[in-house]
C-alpha positions in Angstrom: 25.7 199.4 -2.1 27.4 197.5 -0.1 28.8 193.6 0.0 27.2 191.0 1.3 30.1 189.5 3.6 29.7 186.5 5.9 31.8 185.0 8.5 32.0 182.6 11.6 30.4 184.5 14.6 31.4 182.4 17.6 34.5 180.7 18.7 37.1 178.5 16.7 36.4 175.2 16.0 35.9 172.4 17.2 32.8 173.1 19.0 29.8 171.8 19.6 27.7 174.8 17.5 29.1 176.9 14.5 27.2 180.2 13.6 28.1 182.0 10.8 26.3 185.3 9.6 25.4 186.5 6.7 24.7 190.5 6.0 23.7 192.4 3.1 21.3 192.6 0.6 22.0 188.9 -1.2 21.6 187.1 2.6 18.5 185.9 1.7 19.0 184.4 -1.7 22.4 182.8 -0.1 20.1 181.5 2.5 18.3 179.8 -0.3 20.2 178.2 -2.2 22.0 177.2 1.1 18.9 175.4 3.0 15.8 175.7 0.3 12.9 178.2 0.0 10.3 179.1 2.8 12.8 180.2 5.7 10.4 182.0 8.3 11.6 185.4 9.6 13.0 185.2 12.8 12.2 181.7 13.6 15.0 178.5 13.5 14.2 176.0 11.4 15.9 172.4 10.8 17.4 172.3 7.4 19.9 170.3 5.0 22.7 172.6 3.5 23.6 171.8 0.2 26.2 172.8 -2.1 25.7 174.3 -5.9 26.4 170.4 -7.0 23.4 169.3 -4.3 26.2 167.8 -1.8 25.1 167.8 1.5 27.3 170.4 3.5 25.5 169.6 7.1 22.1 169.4 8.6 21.5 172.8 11.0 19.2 175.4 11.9 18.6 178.4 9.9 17.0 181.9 10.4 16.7 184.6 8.4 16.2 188.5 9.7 14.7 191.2 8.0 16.6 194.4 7.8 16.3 197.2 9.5 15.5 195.4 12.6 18.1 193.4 12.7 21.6 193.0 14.3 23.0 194.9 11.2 19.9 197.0 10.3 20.4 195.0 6.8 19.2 191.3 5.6 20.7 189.4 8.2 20.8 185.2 7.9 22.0 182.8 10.6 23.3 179.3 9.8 23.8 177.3 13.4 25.9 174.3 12.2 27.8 171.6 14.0 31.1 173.2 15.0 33.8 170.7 13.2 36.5 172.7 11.4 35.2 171.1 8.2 31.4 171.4 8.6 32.6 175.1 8.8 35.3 175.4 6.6 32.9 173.3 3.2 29.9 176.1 4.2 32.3 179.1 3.9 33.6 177.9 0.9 30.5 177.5 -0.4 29.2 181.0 0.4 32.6 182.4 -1.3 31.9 180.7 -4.3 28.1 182.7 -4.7 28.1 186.0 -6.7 28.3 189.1 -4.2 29.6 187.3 -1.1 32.6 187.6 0.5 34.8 187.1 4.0 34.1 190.2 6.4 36.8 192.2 7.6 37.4 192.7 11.7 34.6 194.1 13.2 32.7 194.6 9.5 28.9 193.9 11.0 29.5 195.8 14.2 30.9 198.6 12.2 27.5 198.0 9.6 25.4 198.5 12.8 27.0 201.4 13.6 26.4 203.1 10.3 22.7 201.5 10.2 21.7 203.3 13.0 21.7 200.1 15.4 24.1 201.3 17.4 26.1 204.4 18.6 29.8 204.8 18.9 29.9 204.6 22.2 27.8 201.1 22.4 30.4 200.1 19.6 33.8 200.8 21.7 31.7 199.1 24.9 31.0 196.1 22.8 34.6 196.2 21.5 35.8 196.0 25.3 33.1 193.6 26.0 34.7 191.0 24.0 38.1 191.4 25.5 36.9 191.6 28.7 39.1 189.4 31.1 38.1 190.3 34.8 34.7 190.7 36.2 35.4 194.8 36.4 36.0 194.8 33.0 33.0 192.9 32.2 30.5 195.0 34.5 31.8 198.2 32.9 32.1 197.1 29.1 28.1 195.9 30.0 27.0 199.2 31.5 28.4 201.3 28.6 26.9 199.3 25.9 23.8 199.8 27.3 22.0 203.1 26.7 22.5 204.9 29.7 25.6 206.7 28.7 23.9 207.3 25.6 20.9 208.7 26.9 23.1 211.0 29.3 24.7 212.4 26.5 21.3 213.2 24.1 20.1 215.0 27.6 22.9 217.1 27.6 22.8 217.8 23.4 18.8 218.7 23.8 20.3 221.4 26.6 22.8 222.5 23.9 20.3 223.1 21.7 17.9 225.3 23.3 21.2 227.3 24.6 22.3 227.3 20.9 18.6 228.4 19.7 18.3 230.9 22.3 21.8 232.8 21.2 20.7 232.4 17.1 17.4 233.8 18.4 19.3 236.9 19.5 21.3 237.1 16.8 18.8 237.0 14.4 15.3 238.8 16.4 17.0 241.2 18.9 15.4 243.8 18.0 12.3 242.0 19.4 10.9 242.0 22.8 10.0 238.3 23.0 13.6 237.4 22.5 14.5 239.9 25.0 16.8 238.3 27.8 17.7 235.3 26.0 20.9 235.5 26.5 20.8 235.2 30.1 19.9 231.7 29.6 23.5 230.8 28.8 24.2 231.0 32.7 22.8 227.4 32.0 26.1 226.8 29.8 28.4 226.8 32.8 25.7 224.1 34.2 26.0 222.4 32.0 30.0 222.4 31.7 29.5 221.2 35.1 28.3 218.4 35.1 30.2 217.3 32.3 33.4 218.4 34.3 31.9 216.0 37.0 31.8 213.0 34.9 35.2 213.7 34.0 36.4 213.3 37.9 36.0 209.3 37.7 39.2 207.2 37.0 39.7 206.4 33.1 38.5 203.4 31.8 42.5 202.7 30.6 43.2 201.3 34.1 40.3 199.0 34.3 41.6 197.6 30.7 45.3 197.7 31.2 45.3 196.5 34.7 46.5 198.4 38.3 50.7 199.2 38.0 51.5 197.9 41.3 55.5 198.1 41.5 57.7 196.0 43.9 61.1 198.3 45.1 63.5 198.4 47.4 67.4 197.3 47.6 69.0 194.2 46.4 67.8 190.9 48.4 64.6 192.5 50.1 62.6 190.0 48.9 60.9 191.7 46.0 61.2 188.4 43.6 59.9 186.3 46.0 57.1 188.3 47.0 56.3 188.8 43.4 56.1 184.4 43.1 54.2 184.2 45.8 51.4 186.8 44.5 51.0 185.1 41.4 51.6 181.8 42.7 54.5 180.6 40.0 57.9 181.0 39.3 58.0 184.3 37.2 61.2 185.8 38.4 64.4 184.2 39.6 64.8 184.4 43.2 68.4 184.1 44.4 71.0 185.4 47.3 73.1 187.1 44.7 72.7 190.9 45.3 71.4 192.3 41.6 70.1 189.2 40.2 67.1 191.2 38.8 69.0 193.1 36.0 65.2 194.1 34.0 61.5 194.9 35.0 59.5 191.8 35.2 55.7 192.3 34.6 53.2 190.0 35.6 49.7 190.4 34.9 47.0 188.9 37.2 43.6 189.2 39.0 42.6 189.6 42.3 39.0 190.5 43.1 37.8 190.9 39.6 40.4 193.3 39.0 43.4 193.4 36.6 46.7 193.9 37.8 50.3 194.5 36.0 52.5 193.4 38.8 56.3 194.6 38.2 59.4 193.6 39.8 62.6 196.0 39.7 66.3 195.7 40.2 67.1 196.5 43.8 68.0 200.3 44.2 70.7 201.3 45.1 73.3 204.6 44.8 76.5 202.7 43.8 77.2 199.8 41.3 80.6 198.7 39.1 77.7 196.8 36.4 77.1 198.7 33.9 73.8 196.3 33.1 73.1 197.2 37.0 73.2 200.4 36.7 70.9 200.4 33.5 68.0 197.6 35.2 68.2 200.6 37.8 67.6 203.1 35.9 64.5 201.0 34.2 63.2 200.5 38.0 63.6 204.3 38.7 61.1 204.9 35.8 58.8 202.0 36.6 58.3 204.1 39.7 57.3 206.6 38.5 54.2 204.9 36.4 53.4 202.5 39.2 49.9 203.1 40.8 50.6 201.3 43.6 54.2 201.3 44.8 55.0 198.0 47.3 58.1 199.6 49.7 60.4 196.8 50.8 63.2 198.9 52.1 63.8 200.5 54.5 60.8 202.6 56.6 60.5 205.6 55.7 63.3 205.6 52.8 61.2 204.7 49.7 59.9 207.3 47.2 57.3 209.6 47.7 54.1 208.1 46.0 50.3 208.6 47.1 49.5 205.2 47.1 52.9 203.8 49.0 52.6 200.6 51.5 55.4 199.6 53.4 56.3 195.9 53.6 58.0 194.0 56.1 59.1 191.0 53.9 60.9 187.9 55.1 58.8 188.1 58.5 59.3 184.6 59.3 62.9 185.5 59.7 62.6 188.4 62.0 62.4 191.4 59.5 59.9 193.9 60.8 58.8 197.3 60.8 56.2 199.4 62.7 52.8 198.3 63.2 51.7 200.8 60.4 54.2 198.3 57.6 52.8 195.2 56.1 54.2 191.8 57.6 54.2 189.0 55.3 56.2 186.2 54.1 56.7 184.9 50.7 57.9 181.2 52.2 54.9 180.7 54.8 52.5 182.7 52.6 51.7 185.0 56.0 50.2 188.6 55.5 49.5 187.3 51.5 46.0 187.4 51.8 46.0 190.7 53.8 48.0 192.2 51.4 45.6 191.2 48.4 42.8 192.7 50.4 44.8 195.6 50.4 45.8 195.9 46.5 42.0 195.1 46.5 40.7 198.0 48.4 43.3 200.4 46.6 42.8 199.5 43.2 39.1 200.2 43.9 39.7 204.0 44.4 41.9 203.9 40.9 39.1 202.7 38.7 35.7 203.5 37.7 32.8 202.9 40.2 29.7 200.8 40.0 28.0 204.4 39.1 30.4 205.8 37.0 31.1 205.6 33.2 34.5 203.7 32.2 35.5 206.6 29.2 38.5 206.0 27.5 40.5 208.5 26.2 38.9 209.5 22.9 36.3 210.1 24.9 37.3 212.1 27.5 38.8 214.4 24.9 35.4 215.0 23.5 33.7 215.7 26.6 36.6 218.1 27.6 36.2 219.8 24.4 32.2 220.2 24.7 33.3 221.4 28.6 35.9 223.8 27.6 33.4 225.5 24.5 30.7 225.6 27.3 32.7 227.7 29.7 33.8 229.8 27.1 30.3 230.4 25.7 29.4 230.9 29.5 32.1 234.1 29.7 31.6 236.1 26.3 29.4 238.8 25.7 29.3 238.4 22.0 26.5 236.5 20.9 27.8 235.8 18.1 31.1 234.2 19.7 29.0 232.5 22.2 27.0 230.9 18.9 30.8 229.9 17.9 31.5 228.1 21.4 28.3 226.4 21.5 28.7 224.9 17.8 31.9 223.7 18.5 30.1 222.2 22.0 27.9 220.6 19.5 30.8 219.0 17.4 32.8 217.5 20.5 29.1 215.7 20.9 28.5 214.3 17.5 31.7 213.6 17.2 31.7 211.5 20.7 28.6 209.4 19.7 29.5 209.5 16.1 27.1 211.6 14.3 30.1 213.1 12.4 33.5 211.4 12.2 36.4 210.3 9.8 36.8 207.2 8.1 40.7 207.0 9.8 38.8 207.1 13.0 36.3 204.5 12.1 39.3 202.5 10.8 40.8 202.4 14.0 38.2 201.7 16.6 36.8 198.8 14.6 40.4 197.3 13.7 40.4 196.1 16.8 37.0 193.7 16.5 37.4 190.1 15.2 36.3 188.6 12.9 32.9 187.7 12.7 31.5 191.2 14.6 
């Protein structure tokens, strides 16, 4: 059986509402001796706390939710208090010194919910990047997956499993049978099926929406990358001067532009011959940075920068007669010209990088799984042997529990709700 553990839900104090929780089979009787008999179910109710010695602790609103259906699927209690560090720090005290009750761990009730049944794994991780969400993107897409339409996609494509699985055991086990005749023809349905998994697996990774767009400044010493890097985040990040290799590192500055992360990096200016050996090492740094950016900002000369997909040649330092072609980017990090235009820009690029509005943000341990339950589909698709087919399609099976959670590790479990605070 497990604890009962408690702990402040919402923000640090000072605020102007506390709540803590309480979960586990004693969150009743702490409830009680807390704020009196006769809590209602599901209902607030104004009540003095008091301590074991009948000191009065605070005056709040309490509630009190049976399990299963609650946020836990156990007892669940709610104190609301008034958010002063003490208010909060006396009641926790007070519920550590009560038989059974202790702190919770990060992410203890949302991993409770989990294991109740409340929740999937997949609503779990969402809720997990819900809470750290920083940009608007992030927020819309940490929303969408804790909902239950990702969840619901995936039990449609189990149930098809299943009667592919039942069909091939049917075989197995009855073909010498007429009405089982045929049934393995039905696992043309598996490479289907391994489509539209494969399909899902086409949108960007969720890793970009949480990490932010690489968008890397390069070019040769004093082209302006520093400055253009000030000016897009609007502060002083990296020294700007006329001495050629002033930027000896990689600089990265995170910000947002249209609800999007970015992780913007400035380089040491390129270039094939150096006596510094620190030179020579900050270029070898923006070499690599390079080759990880998403976006790569050019400020070289036309036509000389790397190859890269997603490449945009600046003109920088327009206002002092530095141009390109009409196909380069004109802008000017001292009168702010072309900025705007080149955010729209990052803007509309960055959108192509991440997940749509109609597509699932799946990190990686996600994608794995649904490559795995792809890969055993196919295979199932191309054997004749029922019997390895029934192999291909169980292991198709395990990449799906193991997705939503129906069968994991504790190490695994460990892991994803580590990174909950306290209090979820």
């Amino acid at each position: 059986m497990y604890d009962t553990i408690f702990a402040l839900s919402s923000g640090a104090p000072p605020a102007g509402i506390a709540v803590i929780r309480i979960s586990g089979n004693r969150a009743l009787d702490a409830l009680t001796r807390l704020a009196g008999e006769g809590v209602t179910p599901r209902k607030l109710r104004y009540r003095t706390l008091r301590s074991q010695g009948d000191e009065i602790l605070d005056h709040a609103l309490v509630t009190f939710f049976p399990g299963p259906r609650s946020a836990t699927g156990e007892d669940l209690a709610e104190l609301h208090l008034h958010g002063g560090r003490a208010v909060v720090r006396a009641v926790q005290q007070e519920l550590a010194s009560m038989e059974g009750l202790r702190s919770a761990e990060a992410g203890e009730f949302t991993r409770r919910a989990f294991q109740n049944g409340r929740i999937d794994l997949g609503q779990a991780e969402a809720l997990s990047d819900l809470l750290s969400a920083e940009t608007e993107w992030q927020r819309r897409a940490a929303v969408d997956m804790a909902g239950s339409r990702f969840g619901r996609l995936i039990d449609a494509w189990r149930e098809r499993l299943l009667l592919l699985s039942a069909s091939v055991e049917a075989e197995l086990d009855f073909s010498d049978e007429d009405d089982v005749a045929g049934a393995r023809l039905k696992l043309d349905d598996a490479s289907d099926l391994a489509a539209g998994i494969r399909k899902e697996l086409e949108a960007p990774p969720a890793e970009r929406l949480r990490d932010g767009i690489r968008v890397v400044l390069a070019g040769p010493p004093n082209s302006g990358k520093s400055s253009l890097l000030n000016a897009l985040v609007a502060r002083e990040a990296a020294i700007v001067s006329d001495v050629a290799g002033t930027t000896r590192d990689v600089i990265e500055v995170p910000v947002a532009f249209g609800g999007l992360a970015f992780l913007l990096s400035d380089t040491a200016g390129l270039r094939d011959v150096t006596d510094d050996q620190i030179e020579s090492i900050g270029i070898e740094r923006a070499k690599s940075a390079l080759e990880r950016a998403d976006i790569l900002l050019w400020l070289g000369e036309e036509g000389q920068g790397p190859r890269h997909n997603l490449l945009i040649e600046i003109a920088a330092k327009s206002d002092l007669g530095r141009e390109k072609s009409s196909q380069a980017m004109s802008v000017s990090a001292r009168s702010g010209q072309g900025l705007s235009t080149l955010v729209s820009e990052l803007i509309a690029r960055a959108q192509t990088l991440v997940p749509g509005p109609d597509q699932f943000a799946l990190n990686e341990r996600q994608r794995g799984a649904l490559r795995q339950a792809a890969t055993a589909l196919e295979a199932a698709s191309s054997l004749l042997d029922p019997l390895m087919q029934a192999e291909e399609l169980r292991q198709a099976r395990l990449a799906f529990d193991s997705l939503m959670g129906r069968t994991h590790t504790e190490d695994m479990l460990d892991r994803i709700f580590a990174g909950f605070c306290i209090g979820k």
